[in-house]
N, C-alpha and C positions, 0 to 999 in steps of 0.2 A: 498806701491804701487807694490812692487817688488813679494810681497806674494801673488798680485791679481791677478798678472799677472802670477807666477807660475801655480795658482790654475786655471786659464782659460785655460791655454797649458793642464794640465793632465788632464780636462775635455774635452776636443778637442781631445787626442790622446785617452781616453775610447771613444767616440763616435765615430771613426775614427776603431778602433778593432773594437770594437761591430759591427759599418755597415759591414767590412770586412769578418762577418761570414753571410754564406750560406742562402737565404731562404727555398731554397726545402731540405729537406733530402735526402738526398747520396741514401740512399739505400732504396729495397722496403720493408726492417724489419722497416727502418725508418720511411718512410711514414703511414706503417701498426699503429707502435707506435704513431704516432703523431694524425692516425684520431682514432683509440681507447680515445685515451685523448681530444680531441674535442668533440667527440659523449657524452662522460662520462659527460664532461663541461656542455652541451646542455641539455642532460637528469637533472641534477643535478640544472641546473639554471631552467628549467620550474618547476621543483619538490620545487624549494624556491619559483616562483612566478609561477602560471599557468596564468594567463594573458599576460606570455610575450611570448605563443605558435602564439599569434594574431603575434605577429613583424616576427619570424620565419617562417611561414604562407606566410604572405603579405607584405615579402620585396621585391625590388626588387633583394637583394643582403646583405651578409652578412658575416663578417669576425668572428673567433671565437677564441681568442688565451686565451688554456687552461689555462696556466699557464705562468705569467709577473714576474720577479724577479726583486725584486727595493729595493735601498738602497742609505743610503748617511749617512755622516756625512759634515753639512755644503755644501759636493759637490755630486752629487747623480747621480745617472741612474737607467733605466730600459732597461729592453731586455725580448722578447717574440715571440716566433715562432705560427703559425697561419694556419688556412683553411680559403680561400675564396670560396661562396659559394654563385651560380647566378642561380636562378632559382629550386633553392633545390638542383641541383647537382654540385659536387665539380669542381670548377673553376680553383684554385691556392693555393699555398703558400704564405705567407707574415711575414716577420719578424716586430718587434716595435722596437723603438728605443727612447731613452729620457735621455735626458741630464739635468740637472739643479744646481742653486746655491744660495745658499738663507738657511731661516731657515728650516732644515730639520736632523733630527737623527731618526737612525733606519733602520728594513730593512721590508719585507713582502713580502709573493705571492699572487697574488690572478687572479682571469678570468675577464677577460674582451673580450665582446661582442658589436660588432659595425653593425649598423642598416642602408641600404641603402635604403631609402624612393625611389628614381626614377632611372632610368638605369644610368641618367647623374652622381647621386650623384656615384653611382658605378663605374661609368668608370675612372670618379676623379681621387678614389683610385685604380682602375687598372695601372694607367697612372705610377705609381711608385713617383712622387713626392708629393702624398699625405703628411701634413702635420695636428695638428691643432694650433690654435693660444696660444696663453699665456693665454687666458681668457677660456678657453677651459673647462668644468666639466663632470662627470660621474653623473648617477643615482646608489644610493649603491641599488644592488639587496637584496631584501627583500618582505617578502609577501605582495603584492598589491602596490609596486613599479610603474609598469610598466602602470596602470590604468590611472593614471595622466603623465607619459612621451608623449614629442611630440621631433619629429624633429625639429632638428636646423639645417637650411643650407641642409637638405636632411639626416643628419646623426643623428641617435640617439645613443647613447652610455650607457652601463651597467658595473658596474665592480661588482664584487661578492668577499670579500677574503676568501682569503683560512687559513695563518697565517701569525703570524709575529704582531708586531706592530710599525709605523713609522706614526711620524708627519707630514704629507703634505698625499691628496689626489687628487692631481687633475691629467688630463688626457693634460691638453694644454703639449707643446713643442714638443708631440710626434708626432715621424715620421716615416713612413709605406714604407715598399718594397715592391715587388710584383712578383711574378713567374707563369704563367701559368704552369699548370698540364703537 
């Protein structure tokens, strides 16, 4: 019992650093760097599936974090810096955050791309307590993915990877900041 409860405190104090770091970038090379890597994501995810230019198009809103770094042995996280983006033009920053424990080894990067069906589902996540559940899943982007994707709850969600290999793929636990521009 004593080793579960260690193991819940150091996954508590990762989640606890991780929230503690920045949404926006400090500077404007930062920002410059981070919507170059967004754009690139964006280009890069239609060019794997061009059906998914319709959810870009016709969201009402839409977060884009180029790159999530995730790993774990047995205890795991993620973390990923972001663009939100309402009405085509850039809205904010938003960090991810994800904690978990259970069966998982390994590490990965990869993009993940969140879809706001209506302004409410958007403001949601403007609101900074944006969270999703445990049952929470991604669509893997791939050509012709996105044909059959709907909204759940207002939100659609995309991960695409980039490398790495790691057992668990899901999106629940994860929890979103948020920074206006």
């Amino acid at each position: 019992m004593k080793r579960m409860e260690l193991t819940c405190m150091m996954v508590a104090l990762a989640v606890f650093w991780i929230a503690g770091c920045s949404t926006a970038p400090k500077s404007e090379a930062g920002k410059a760097q981070l919507d170059a890597k967004v754009q690139s994501a964006k280009d890069e995810a239609v060019k794997s599936d061009p059906g998914l230019k319709k959810f870009f198009d016709e969201a009402a809103g839409y977060a884009v974090f180029p790159t999530v770094g995730k790993g774990g042995i047995g205890v795991g996280g993620a973390y990923g810096k972001g663009e939100v983006y309402e009405g085509g033009q850039l809205a904010g920053y938003c960090t991810l955050t994800q904690a978990s424990i259970g069966l998982q080894l390994g590490g990965q990067a990869y993009t993940e791309l969140i879809f706001f069906e209506t302004q409410d589902a958007l403001d949601r996540f403007k609101s900074g307590n944006f969270a999703f559940s445990a049952q929470a899943s991604a669509v893997a982007l791939k050509s012709g993915a996105s044909a059959n994707a709907k909204y759940t709850d207002g939100v659609a969600v995309f991960t695409m990877g980039e490398s790495g290999l790691m057992y668990e793929a899901s999106v629940g636990g994860q929890k979103f900041s948020y920074t206006p521009k």
